[in-house]
C-alpha positions in Angstrom: -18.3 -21.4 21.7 -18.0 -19.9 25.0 -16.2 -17.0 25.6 -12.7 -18.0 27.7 -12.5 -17.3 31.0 -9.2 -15.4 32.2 -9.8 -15.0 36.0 -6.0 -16.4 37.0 -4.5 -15.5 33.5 -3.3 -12.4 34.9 0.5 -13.1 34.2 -1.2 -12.7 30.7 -1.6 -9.0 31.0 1.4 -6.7 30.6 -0.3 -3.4 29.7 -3.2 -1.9 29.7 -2.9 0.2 27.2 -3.2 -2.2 23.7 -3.4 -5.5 23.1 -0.6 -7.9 24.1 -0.4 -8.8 20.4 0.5 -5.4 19.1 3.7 -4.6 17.0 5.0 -2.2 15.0 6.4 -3.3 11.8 9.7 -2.1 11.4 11.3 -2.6 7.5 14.9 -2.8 7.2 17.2 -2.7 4.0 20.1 -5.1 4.3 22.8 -4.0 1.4 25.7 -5.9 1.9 29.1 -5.8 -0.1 31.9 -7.9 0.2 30.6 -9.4 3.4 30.0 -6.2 5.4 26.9 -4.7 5.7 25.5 -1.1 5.2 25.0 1.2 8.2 23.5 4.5 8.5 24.6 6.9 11.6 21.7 9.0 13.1 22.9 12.6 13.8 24.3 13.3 17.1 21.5 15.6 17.3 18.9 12.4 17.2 20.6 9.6 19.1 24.7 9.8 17.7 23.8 5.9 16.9 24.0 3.2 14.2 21.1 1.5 12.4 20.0 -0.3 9.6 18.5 2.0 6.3 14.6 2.3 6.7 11.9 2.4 9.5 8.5 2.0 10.4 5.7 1.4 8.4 3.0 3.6 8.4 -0.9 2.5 9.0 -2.1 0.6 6.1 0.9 1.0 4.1 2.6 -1.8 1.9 6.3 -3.0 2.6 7.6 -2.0 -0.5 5.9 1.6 -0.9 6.6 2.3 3.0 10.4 1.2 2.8 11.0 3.2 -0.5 9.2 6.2 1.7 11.2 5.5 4.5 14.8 5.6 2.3 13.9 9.0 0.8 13.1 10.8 4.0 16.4 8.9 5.8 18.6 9.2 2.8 17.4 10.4 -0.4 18.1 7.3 -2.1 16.6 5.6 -5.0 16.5 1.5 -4.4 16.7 -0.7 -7.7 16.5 -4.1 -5.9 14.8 -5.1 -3.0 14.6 -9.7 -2.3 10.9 -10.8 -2.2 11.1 -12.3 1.1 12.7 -11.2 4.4 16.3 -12.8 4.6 16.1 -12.0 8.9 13.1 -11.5 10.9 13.6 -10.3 15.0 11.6 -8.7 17.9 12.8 -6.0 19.8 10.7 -4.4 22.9 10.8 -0.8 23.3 10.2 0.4 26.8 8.9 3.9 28.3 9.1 5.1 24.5 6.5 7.3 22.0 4.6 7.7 25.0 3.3 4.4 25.8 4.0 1.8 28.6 6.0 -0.5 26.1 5.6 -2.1 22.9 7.3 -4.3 20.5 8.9 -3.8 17.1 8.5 -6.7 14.4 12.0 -6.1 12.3 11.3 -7.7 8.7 15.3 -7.3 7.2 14.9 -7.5 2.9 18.4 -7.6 0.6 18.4 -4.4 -1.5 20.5 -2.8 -3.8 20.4 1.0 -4.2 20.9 2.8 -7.7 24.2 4.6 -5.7 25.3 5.5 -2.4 25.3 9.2 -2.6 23.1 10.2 0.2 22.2 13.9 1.0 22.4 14.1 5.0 19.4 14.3 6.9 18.8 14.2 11.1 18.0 10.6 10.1 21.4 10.0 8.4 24.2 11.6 8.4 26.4 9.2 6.7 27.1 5.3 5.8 29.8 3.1 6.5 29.8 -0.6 5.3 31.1 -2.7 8.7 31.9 -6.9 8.6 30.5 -9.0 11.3 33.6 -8.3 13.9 33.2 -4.7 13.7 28.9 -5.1 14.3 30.3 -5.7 17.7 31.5 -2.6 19.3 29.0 -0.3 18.1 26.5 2.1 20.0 23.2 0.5 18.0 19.7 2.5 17.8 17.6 -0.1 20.2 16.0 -2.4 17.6 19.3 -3.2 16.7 21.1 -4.9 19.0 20.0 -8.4 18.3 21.7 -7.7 14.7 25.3 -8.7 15.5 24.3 -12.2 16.3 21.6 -12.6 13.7 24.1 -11.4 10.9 25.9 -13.8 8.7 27.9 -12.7 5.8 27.8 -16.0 4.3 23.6 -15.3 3.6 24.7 -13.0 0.7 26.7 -14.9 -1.0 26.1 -15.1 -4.6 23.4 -12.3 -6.4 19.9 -12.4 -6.0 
C-alpha cells in the first residue's frame, strides 16, 4: 500500500506537538441520589470550581485501579460500586493548558456508589453537595465540565444497578 499523500491536507494539522488523535482519558464517578448528582468543589486555592469525583488516568493504568486512585487522593473515599460500562461519554478540548498547545480530554462517566460520604478535605476537594439538573445550571464548572448540564438526565438512574 502506498503511503498517503497529505500535500493539501493541511487543514488536517492543528499542532505540532502530538498527534491529532491524542486524548487524555479522564474517569468520572457519577453517584446520583434522588435525581441529583454528586459534586465535589475544588479549593479556592485550586480553581474555587465544581467537578465531577475522579480524574485522569495515569499511563498504562486500568479504569478501575486509576479511578479508585484518583478518589483517594481527591477524597479519601472507599467506592463499593462502580457500573461496568460508561453511562455518558464526552470530549472537552483544553487550550494553552499543562504546557502544551492544546489537547483533548476523553470523559468516560461510570455510576458508583461509595461505602459513605465522609470525605477528609483535600486541595482537590473540599466538600460535596448533591445538585438536580436545574441547579447544574448556574455553576462555575472545572473545564471538562461544562458539556455536563446538557448531557445529564436524572431519569438514567432510575432504578439500582
Amino acid at each position: 500500500m502506498a503511503p498517503i499523500d497529505m500535500m493539501g491536507y493541511d487543514w488536517l494539522m492543528h499542532s505540532t506537538e502530538f498527534p491529532d488523535s491524542f486524548y487524555r482519558v479522564t474517569i468520572k464517578g457519577l453517584c446520583v441520589r434522588d435525581g441529583k448528582v454528586m459534586l465535589v468543589h475544588e479549593s479556592k486555592d485550586r480553581s474555587d470550581k465544581w467537578e465531577l469525583p475522579g480524574g485522569g488516568l495515569d499511563f498504562g493504568e486500568d479504569i478501575v485501579g486509576g479511578f479508585k486512585r484518583e478518589i483517594q487522593e481527591e477524597m479519601v473515599l472507599s467506592i463499593i460500586k462502580m457500573s461496568k460500562s460508561p453511562i455518558y461519554v464526552w470530549t472537552h478540548k483544553y487550550v494553552g493548558r499543562r504546557n502544551l498547545q492544546w489537547y483533548y480530554s476523553c470523559v468516560i462517566a461510570y455510576r458508583v456508589e461509595f461505602e459513605d460520604l465522609n470525605i477528609t478535605p483535600t486541595d482537590e476537594c473540599d466538600r460535596i453537595q448533591f445538585f438536580s439538573k436545574e441547579e447544574l445550571r448556574g455553576l462555575p464548572f472545572a473545564g471538562q465540565l461544562d458539556e455536563f448540564p446538557s448531557i445529564f438526565d436524572p431519569k438514567d438512574f432510575a432504578g439500582t444497578f
